[in-house]
C-alpha atoms as one frame of an Amber mdcrd trajectory, in Angstrom:
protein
 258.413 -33.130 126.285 258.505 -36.137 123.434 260.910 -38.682 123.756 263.356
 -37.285 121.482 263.947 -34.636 123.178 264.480 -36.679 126.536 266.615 -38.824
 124.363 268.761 -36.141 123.040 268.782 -34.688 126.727 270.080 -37.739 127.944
 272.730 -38.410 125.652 273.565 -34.579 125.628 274.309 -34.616 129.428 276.269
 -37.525 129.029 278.851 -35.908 126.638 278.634 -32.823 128.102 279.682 -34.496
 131.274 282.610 -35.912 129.328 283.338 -32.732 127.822 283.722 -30.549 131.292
 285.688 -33.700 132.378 288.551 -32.998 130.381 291.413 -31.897 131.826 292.904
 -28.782 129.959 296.074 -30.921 128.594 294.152 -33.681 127.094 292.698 -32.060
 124.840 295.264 -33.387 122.074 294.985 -36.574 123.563 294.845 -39.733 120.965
 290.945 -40.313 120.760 289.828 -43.889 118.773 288.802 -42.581 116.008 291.973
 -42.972 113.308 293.792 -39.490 112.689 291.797 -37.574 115.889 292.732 -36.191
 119.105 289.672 -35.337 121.789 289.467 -32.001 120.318 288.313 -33.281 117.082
 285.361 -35.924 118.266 284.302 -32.384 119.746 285.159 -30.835 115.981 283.308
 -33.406 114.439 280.006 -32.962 115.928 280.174 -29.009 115.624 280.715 -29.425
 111.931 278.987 -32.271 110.592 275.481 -31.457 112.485 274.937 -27.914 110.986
 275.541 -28.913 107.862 273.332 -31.939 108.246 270.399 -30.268 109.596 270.473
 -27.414 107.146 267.073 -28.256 105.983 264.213 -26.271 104.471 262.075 -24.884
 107.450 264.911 -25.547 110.149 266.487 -22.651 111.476 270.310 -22.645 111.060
 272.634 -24.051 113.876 275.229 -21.272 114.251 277.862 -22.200 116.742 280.313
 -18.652 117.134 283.066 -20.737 119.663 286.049 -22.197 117.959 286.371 -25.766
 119.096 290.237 -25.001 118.756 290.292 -22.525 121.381 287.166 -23.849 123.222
 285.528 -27.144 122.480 283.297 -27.164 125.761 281.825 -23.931 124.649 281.305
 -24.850 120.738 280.198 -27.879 122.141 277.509 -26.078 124.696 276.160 -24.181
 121.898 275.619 -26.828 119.717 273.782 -28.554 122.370 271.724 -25.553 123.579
 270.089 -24.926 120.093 269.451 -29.005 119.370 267.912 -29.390 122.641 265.683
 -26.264 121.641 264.322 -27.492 118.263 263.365 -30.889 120.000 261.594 -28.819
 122.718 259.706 -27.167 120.140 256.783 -29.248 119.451 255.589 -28.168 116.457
 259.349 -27.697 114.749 260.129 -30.949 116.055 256.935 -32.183 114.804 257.617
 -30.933 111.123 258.855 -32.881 108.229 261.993 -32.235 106.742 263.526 -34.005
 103.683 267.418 -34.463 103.698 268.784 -35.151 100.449 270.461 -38.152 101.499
 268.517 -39.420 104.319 265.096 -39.458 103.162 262.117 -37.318 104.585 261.625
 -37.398 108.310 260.183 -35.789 111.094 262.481 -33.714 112.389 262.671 -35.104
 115.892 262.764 -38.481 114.333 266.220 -37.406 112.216 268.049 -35.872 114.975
 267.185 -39.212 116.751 268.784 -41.804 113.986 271.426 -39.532 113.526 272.294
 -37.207 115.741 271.335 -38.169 119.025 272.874 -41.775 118.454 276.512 -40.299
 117.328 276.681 -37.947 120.611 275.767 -41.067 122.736 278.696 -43.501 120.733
 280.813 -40.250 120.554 280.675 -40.210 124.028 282.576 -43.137 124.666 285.227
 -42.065 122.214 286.325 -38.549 124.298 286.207 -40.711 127.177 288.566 -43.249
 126.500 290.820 -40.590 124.862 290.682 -38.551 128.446 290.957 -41.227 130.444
 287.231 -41.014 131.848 284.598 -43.615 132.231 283.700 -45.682 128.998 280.426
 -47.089 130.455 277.095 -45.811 128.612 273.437 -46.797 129.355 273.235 -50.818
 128.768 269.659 -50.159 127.632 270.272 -47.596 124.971 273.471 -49.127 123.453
 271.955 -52.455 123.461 268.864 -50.968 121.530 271.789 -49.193 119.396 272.946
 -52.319 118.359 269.989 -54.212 117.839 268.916 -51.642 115.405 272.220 -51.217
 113.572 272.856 -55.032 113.111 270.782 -55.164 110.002 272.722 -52.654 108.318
 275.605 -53.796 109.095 276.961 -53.515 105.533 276.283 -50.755 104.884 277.287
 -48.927 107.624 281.560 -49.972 106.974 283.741 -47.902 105.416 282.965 -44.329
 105.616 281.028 -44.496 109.319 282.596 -47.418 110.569 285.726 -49.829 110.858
 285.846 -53.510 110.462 284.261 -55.069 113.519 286.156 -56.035 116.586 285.755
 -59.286 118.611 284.425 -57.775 121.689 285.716 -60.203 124.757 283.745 -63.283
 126.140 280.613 -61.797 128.328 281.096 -57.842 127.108 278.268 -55.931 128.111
 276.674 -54.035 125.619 278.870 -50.608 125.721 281.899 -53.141 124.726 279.752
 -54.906 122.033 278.282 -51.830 120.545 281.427 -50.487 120.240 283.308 -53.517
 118.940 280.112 -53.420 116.160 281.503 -50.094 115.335 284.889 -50.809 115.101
 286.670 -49.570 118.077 289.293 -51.479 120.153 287.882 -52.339 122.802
């Protein structure tokens, strides 16, 4: 397997984890992204990754469950048939051109894009549930490390205004803090 797909693995089983964690009335819960419940961080992956990765020479995510009636299924789907393009080699190997994002391999796009908002996304349904916030140190402290230089570019439509994170935060409170949540 490449490291992509062990990265998207990883992050996958940590939201999925979050996911089956949520009890049945929390689902409307107050997530920290403005104007969302839990349901919708769900939502927001289902919809915005299809549409993303509908790419010449990528076959189409379909996901049939309705997050509104069952987010850990839409959810399960989604993951299912991500985790299978990055375990095919030579799909995941191809290059793909995204109108706004440039060309890329394939694995290398779901990396940036996806695979980095399930693993932030993560700590949003969690601290809407009530579930632990902690991520791996490693991977949000590369996270941040890589998103500092863009850090103007990134405000506004996929981020807040930074947040002071406290005195010492480890680097699931800083990253997140970089990204605007209250922390």
């Amino acid at each position: 397997m490449s490291a992509a797909a062990d990265q998207f693995r990883v992050a996958a089983q940590g939201f999925t984890e979050r996911v089956d964690g949520v009890p049945p009335d929390r689902w409307g819960s107050p997530a920290p992204c403005p104007d969302w419940v839990a349901r919708d961080v769900v939502g927001h992956l289902v919809q915005w990754i299809p549409t993303f990765l509908a790419l010449d020479g990528v076959p189409p995510i379909e996901v049939t469950a309705e997050v509104a009636d069952d987010p850990a299924a839409a959810w399960g789907e989604l993951r299912d048939q991500l985790q299978a393009m990055l375990d095919d080699e030579a799909l995941a190997g191809s290059e793909v051109t995204h109108p706004q994002a440039g060309t890329h391999r394939l694995e290398d796009a779901i990396t940036q894009f996806v695979t980095a908002d399930v693993f932030m996304h993560t700590w949003d349904l969690a601290r809407a549930t009530g579930q632990p916030e902690q991520l791996d140190e490693a991977t949000a402290e590369a996270m941040l490390s890589g998103m500092l230089p863009a850090d103007e570019m990134i405000r506004g439509e996929h981020c807040g205004p930074k947040v002071e994170p406290p005195p010492g935060a480890d680097a699931t409170t800083r990253l997140m803090a970089f990204v605007g949540r209250q922390v």
